[in-house]
Every structure is written in C-alpha cells, then in structure tokens.
C-alpha positions as CSV (number, residue, x, y, z in Angstrom):
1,X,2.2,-26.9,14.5
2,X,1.7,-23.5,15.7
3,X,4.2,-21.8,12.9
4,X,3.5,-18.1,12.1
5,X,2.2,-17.4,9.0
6,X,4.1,-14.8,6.9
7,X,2.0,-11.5,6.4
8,X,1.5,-10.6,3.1
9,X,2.8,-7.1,1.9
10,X,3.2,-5.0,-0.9
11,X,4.8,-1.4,-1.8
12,X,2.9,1.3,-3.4
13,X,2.9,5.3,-3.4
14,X,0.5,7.5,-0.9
15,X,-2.2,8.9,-2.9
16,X,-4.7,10.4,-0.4
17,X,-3.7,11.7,3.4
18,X,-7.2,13.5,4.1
19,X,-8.1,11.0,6.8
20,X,-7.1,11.2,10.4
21,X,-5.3,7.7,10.8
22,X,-5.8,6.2,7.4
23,X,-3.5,6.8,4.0
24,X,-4.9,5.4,0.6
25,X,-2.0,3.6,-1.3
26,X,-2.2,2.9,-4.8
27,X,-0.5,-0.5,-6.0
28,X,0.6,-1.0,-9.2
29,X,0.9,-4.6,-10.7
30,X,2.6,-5.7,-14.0
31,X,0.5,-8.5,-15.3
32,X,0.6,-10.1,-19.2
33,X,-2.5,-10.3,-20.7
34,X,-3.6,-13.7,-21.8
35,X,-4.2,-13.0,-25.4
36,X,-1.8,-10.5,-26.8
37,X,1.1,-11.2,-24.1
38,X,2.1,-7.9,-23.5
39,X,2.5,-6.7,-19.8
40,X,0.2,-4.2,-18.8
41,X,-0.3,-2.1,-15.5
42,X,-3.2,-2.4,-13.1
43,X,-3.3,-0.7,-10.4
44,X,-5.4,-1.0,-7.2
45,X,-5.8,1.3,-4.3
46,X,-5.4,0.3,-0.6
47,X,-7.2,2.0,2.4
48,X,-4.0,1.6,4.9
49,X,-3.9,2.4,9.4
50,X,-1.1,4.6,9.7
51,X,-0.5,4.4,13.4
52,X,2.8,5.8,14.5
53,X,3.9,6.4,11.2
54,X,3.1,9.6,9.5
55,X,3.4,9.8,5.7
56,X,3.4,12.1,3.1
57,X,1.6,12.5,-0.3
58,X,3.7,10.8,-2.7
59,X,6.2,8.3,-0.4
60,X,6.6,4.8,-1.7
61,X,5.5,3.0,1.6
62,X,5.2,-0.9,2.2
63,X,1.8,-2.0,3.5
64,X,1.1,-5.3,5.5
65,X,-1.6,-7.5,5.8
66,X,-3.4,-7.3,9.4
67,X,-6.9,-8.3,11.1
68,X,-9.8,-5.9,9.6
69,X,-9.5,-3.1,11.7
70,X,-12.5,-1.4,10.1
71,X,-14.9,-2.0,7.2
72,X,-12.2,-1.2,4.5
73,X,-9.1,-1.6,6.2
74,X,-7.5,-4.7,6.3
75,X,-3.5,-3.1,5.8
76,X,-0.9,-1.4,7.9
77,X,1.7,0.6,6.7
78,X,5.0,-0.9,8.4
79,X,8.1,1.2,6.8
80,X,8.4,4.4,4.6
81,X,10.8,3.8,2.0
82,X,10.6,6.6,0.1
83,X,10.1,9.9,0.7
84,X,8.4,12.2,-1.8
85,X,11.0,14.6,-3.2
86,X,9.2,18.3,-3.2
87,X,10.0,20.2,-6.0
88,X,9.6,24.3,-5.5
C-alpha cells in the first residue's frame, strides 16, 4: 500500500529568467471547444524552482509537480530539452 505516486509533469518554453532561483514556463494546451469543435490553444504560465539547473530564455524544459515550496511555486524544472537556438 505504500506505492509512489507518479508526479505529474508537463513541457513548456522559459519565458521569464529575472528571478534568482525561479523560471516562469508558459504551457501551451490544445483543447476542442465544446461548441464549434475546433482545437484551440490555451496557454498557462508556471512559476518553476530551478535548483541546479540553469536555463535560458526560450528552452523547451519539462517541469514536475513537487510540495509547495513557496506561495506560487508548486513545480520543478527536472530536464532541459531544448535549448534556445540564438540567432545573431
């Protein structure tokens, strides 16, 4: 009975590094909308704890779900997957 629980994850691109140890990561979601069953795009943005990892403006990361480590963040980026490609 004492199975862990998978952590829930998802992959979005760095918007905002201004913060010392927190990234803001912008999710976007295809969803169909109920009456005119088209898929459209929502996004959503994520206050993520960087920790050891360092990224950049513009990587596609992959964020976990964690304990609340303060009042807005609740995710940890675990893995760069993409690195921003800088142009110039």
């Amino acid at each position: 009975m004492t199975e862990k629980r998978a952590r829930q994850s998802l992959t979005g691109e760095v918007v905002s590094v201004k913060m010392e140890k927190t990234v803001v990561v912008k999710v976007v979601r295809k969803v169909k909308h109920p009456l005119y069953r088209k898929y459209i795009k929502i996004d959503k943005k994520y206050f993520a704890h960087t920790g050891a990892i360092e990224p950049k403006m513009g990587d596609t990361v992959k964020i976990s779900s964690v304990r609340p480590i303060s009042k807005n963040k609740h995710w940890q980026v675990s893995e760069i997957i993409r690195e921003a490609k800088i142009i110039g």
